[in-house]
Structures are given as C-alpha cells and as structure tokens.
LOMI-394219 format. One record per residue (C-alpha): residue in three letters; z, y, x. Coordinates in Angstrom, 1 decimal, always signed. Example, Ala and Ser with C-alpha at 12.3 -4.5 7.8 and 13.67 -1.06 7.14 Angstrom:
2
['ALA' [+7.8 -4.5 +12.3]] ['SER' [+7.1 -1.1 +13.7]] 
//
This chain:
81
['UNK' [+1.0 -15.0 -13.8]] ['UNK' [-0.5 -15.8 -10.4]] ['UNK' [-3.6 -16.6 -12.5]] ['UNK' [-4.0 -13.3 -14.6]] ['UNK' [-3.4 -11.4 -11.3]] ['UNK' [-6.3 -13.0 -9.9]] ['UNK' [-8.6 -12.6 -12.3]] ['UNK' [-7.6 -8.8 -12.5]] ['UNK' [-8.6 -8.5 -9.2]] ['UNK' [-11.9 -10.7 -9.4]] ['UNK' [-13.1 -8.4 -12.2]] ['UNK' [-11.6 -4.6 -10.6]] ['UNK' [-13.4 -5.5 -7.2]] ['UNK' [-17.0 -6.8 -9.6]] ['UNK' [-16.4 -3.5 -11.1]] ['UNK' [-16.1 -1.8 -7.6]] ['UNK' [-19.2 -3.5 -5.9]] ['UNK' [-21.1 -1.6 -8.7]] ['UNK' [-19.8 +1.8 -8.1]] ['UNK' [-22.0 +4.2 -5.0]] ['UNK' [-19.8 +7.6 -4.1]] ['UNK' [-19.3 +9.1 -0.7]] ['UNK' [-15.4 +8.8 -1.2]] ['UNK' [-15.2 +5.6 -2.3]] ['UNK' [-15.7 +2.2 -0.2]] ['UNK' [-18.6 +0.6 -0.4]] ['UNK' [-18.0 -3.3 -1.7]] ['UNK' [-20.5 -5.4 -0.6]] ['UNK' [-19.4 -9.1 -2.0]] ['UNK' [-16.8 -10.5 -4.1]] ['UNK' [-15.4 -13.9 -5.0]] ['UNK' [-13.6 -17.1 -4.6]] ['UNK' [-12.2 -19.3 -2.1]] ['UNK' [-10.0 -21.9 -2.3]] ['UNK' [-8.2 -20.7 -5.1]] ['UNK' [-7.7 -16.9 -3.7]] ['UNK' [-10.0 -13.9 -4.3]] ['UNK' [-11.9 -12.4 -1.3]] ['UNK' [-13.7 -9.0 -1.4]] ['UNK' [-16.3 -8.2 +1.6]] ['UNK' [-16.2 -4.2 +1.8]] ['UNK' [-17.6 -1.6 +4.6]] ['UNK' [-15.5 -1.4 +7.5]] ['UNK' [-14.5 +2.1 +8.3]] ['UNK' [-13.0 +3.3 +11.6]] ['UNK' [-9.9 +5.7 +11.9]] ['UNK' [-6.7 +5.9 +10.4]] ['UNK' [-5.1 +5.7 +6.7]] ['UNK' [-4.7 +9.2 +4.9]] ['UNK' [-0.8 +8.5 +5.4]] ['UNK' [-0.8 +8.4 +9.0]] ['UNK' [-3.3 +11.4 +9.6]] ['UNK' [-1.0 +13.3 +7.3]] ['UNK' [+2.0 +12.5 +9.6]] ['UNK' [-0.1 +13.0 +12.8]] ['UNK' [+0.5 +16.7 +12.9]] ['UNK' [+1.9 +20.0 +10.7]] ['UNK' [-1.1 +20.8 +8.6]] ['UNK' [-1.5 +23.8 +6.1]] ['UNK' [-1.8 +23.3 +2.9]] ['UNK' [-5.6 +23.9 +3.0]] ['UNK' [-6.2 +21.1 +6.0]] ['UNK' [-4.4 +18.5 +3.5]] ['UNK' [-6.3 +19.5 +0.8]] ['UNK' [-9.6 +18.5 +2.2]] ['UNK' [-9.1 +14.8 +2.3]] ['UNK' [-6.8 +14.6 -1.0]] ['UNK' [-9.4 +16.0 -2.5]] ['UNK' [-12.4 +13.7 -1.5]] ['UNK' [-9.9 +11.1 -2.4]] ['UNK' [-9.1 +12.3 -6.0]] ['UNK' [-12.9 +12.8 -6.3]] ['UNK' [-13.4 +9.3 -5.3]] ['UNK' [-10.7 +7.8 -7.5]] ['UNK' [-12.2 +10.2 -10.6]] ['UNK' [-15.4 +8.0 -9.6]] ['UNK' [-13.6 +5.1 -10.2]] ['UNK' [-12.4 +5.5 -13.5]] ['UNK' [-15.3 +7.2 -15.1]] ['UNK' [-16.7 +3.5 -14.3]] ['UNK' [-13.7 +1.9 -16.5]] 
//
C-alpha cells in the first residue's frame, strides 16, 4: 500500500541521515508533508554515473573508478542495515 511505501521510505532516508561516507550522499533532514515524505540531501553538481558512462568509450579501468566508489558506498549502506 501507498502507506507501507511511505513509511519504508520515512525509515530508509532516517537510516540514511545517520550514515557519513565519501561515496554516499550526505542526508541532511527527513520527514513529512502533507501526507508525502520529503528528504533534504547535499546537492551535488555534475552528471549521473549513467550519463558519464555514455559520454565517451572508456576502458575498463576508467569505469572501474567510479563503480567502485559506488559499490563502496552502497557496502556503507548496508553494513548500517
């Protein structure tokens, strides 16, 4: 339900906002509004991994780089529950 999915989110972005790595956004606020969810998170200029990775023909090494800092991030994550 519409409900449950909310609630999900509430308590993945409380358990964001407590998490600190390099590779991993930083969350500043979260809460609700009007029924709805909102999370306040660092803004961060550039482009989405997707886009850089179409940008241009990169070697195997180049795309390992960011996937990496990404997977470390997302390890992060999960070691938080």
């Amino acid at each position: 339900s519409n409900s449950l999915g909310r609630t999900r989110l509430l308590r993945e972005a409380q358990a964001m906002a407590r998490l600190s790595h390099p590779n991993v956004i930083a969350v500043y606020d979260v809460g609700t509004h009007d029924g709805g969810v909102f999370v306040a998170m660092e803004f961060v200029r550039g482009q989405t991994l997707g886009a850089w990775s179409k940008s241009a023909t990169r070697t195997w090494r180049e795309v390992l780089v960011p996937f990496g800092q990404a997977a470390r991030g997302l390890a992060a994550a999960h070691a938080m529950g």
